[in-house]
N, C-alpha and C positions, 0 to 999 in steps of 0.2 A: 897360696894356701894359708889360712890364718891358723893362728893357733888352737880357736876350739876345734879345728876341721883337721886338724894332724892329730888331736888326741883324742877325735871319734872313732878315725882308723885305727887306731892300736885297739881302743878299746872293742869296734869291733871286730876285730882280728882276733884278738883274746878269745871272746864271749863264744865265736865260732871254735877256734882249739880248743877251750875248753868242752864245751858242749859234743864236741866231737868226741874225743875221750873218753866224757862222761857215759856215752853212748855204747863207745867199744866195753865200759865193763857192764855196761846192762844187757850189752848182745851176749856175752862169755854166759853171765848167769840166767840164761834162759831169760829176762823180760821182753824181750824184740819178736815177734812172732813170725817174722820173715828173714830177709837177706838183709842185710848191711853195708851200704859201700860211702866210706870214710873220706874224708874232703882234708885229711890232715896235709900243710903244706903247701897247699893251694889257696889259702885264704886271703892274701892279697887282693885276688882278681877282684871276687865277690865284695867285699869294703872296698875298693877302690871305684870298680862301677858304679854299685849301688846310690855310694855317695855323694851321684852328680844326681839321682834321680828322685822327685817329686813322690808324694806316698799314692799321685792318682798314676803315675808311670806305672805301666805293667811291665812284669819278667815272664819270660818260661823256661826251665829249668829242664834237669835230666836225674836220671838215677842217683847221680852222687849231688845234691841238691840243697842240702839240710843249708850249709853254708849261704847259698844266694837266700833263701825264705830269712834266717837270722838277718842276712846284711838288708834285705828289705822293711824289715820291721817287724818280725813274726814275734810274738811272745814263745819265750823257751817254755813253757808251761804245755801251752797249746803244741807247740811243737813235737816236743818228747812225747805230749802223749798222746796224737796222731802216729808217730811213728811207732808207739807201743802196743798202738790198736783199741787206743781206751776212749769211752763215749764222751770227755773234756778235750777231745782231739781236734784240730781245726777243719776236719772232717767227720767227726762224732766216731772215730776210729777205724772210716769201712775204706782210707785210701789207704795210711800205711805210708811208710818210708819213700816210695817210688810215684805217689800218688796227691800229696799234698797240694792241697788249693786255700786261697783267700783273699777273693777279688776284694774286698775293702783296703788292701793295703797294696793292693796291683798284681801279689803272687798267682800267677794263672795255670799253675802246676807245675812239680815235679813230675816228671814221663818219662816212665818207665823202657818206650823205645827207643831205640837208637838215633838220634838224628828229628824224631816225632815234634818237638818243640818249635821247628825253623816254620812249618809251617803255621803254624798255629802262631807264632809271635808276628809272622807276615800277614793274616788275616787281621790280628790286632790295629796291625802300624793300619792296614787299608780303611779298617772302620774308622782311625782316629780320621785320617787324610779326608775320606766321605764329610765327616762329621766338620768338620775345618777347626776343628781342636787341633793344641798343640801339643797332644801327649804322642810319650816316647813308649817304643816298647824295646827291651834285649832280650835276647835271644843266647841263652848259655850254651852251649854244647863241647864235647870234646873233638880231638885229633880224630878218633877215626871213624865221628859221624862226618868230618869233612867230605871224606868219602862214598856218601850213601849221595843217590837220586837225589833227597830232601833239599839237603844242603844246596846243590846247583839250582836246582827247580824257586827255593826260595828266594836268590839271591839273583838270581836271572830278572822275574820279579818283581821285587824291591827294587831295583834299579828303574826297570823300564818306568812304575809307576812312581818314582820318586818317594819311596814311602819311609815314614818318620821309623826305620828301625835300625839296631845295631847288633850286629849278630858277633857274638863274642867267643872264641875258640881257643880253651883251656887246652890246650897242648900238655900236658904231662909225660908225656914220652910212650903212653903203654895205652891200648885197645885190649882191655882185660889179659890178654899175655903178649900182645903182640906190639914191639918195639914200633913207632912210628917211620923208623928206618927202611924196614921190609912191608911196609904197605901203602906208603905215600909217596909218591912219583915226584914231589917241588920240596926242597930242602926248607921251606919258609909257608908254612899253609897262607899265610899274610897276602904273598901274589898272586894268590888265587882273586881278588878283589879285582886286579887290572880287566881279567877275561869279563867282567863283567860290569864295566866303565864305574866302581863307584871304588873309594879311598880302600886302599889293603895296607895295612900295619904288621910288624911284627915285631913284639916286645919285651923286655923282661916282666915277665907276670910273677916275679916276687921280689918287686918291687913295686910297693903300693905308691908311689910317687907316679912312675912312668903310668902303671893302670890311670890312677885317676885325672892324669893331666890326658891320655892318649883321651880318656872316655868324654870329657870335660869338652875337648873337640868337636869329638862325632855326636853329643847328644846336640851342642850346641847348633850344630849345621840337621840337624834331623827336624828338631824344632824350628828352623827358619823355612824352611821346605825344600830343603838341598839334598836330601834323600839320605842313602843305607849308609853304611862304613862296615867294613869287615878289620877285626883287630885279632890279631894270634897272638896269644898272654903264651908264653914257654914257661912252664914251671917244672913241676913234679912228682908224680903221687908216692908220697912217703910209703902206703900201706899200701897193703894186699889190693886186688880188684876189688874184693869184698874178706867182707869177717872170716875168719879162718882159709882166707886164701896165703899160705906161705908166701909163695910166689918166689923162691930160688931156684923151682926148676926151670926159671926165663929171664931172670936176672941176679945179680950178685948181692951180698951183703956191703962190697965192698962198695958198690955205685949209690946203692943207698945212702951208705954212711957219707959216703960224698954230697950227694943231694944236702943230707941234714945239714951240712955247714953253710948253705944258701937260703935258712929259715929266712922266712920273709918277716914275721915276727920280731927275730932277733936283731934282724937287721933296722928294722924300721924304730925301736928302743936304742939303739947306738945312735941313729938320724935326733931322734928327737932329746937323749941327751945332751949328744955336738952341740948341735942349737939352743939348748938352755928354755927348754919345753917342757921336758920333765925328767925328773933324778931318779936315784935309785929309791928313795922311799917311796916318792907319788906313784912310782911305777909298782911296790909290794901292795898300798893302798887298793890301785886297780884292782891288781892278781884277787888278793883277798873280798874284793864287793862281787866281781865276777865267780870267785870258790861260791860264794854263798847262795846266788842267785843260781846259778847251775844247780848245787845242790839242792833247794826248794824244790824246782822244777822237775827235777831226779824224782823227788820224794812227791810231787805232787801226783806224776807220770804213776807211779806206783802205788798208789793208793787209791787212784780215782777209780770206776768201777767201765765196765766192758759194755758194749751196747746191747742195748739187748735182741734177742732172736726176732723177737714182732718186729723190729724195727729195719731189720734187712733190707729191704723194699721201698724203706720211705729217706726221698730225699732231704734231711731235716736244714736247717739254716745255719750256714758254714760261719765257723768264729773267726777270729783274728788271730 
């Protein structure tokens, strides 16, 4: 990994917590017109993946989402104010949080089902393979869509036809309250890959080194026409399921606080001082260009105007 390509990751690591944040206090004061479900913690994966893949590679994505469209190339602008429901939104405001698209940069939704993305990044990878291009598609999903139809049915698959995709499984430990312990039969969703002849990983997912060398891998063998890879990123969702979910009547403060000292973040700034990559100033530099840009985009999200009612109906031309 060279040097501009360890300090794209931080910086897209950052731009994603930030932006994240920025988000939780626009939900608090009423901006967000729906539910919320935060990606704090988990940002590793999304930077680490993304940054093996081509801006014609496609993703599809899940509920907590914001994070992979950022690490893909989304404008924060466009972003926040899709998710704020405003007509400068990368869907003119009518997907929202759970719904976000923009095939010019390969984002092919946030989906808002459970497990809904696997197929849909399977049909992808099939058209690339027809077409005899060599684009990649990923496939984001959590721990307890492993569990749905989707997940097998896709991966079943992907395999038999060889197809250019890599399905990625954010393990956070939680299925909106429910521990992955009480609802997953294999200690390693990772082996789940064996039952279906194609490579199963299971890794630190905060550790953006491990993500983008495991990913670096599987795109490279997808693209030769070697077929799927299944990877399990173990991480941890710091926050609630979503916005104003407590969430201590199913876990503790104290496992949290635990989590927090495996910031992926923080770890990956200690990596790249060791190395003599960047200090403590270049690193305040960063924080402060990313405050700024957040903040526009905050303000942009907020000020732009709502779609309007005649426009309901009409599907208009999705931004970037």
């Amino acid at each position: 990994m060279d040097r501009e390509t360890k300090i794209s990751l931080m910086r897209t690591m950052l731009r994603i917590r930030k932006a994240e944040l920025q988000l939780a206090v626009m939900f608090k004061n009423g901006k967000i017109p729906s539910g919320a479900h935060l990606y704090e913690g988990e940002e590793a994966i999304a930077a680490g993946v993304c940054a093996n893949l081509r801006v014609d590679d496609y993703i599809t994505s899940s509920h907590r989402g914001h994070g992979h469209c950022i690490a893909k190339g989304m404008d924060l602008k466009s972003m926040m104010s899709e998710v704020c429901g405003k007509a400068t939104g990368c869907c003119g405001g009518k997907g929202g949080t759970m719904h976000m698209f923009s095939p010019g940069i390969g984002v092919m939704g946030t989906i808002g089902i459970v497990g809904g993305g696997m197929p849909i990044a399977t049909g992808l990878a099939l058209a690339a393979k027809l077409k005899g291009i060599d684009q990649v598609t990923v496939s984001f999903f959590g721990d307890g869509a492993s569990n749905n139809g989707s997940f097998h049915e896709s991966l079943n698959m992907a395999s038999l036809w060889k197809l250019p995709v890599l399905f990625i499984c954010e393990n956070n430990q939680y299925a909106t309250s429910v521990n992955v312990r009480r609802s997953t039969s294999v200690k390693d969703i990772g082996v789940r890959g064996i039952s279906y002849n194609m490579p199963g990983l299971t890794i630190d997912g905060n550790r953006v080194e491990d993500v983008y060398a495991a990913a670096s891998e599987a795109v490279d063998r997808a693209r030769s026409g070697e077929g799927p890879t299944l990877i399990e990123c173990k991480t941890y969702r710091i926050r609630g399921h979503f916005e104003g979910d407590p969430s201590w009547n199913y876990r503790t403060r104290e496992e949290v606080a635990e989590a927090r000292l495996r910031d992926p973040i923080e770890h990956w700034k200690q990596v790249l001082i060791s190395d003599g990559v960047l200090d403590e100033a270049g690193f305040e530099v960063m924080n402060a260009e990313i405050d700024n840009e957040v903040a526009e985009a905050a303000d942009f999200a907020d000020n732009s105007p709502s779609p309007k009612p005649e426009d309901a109906l009409v599907l208009g031309a999705l931004h970037t």
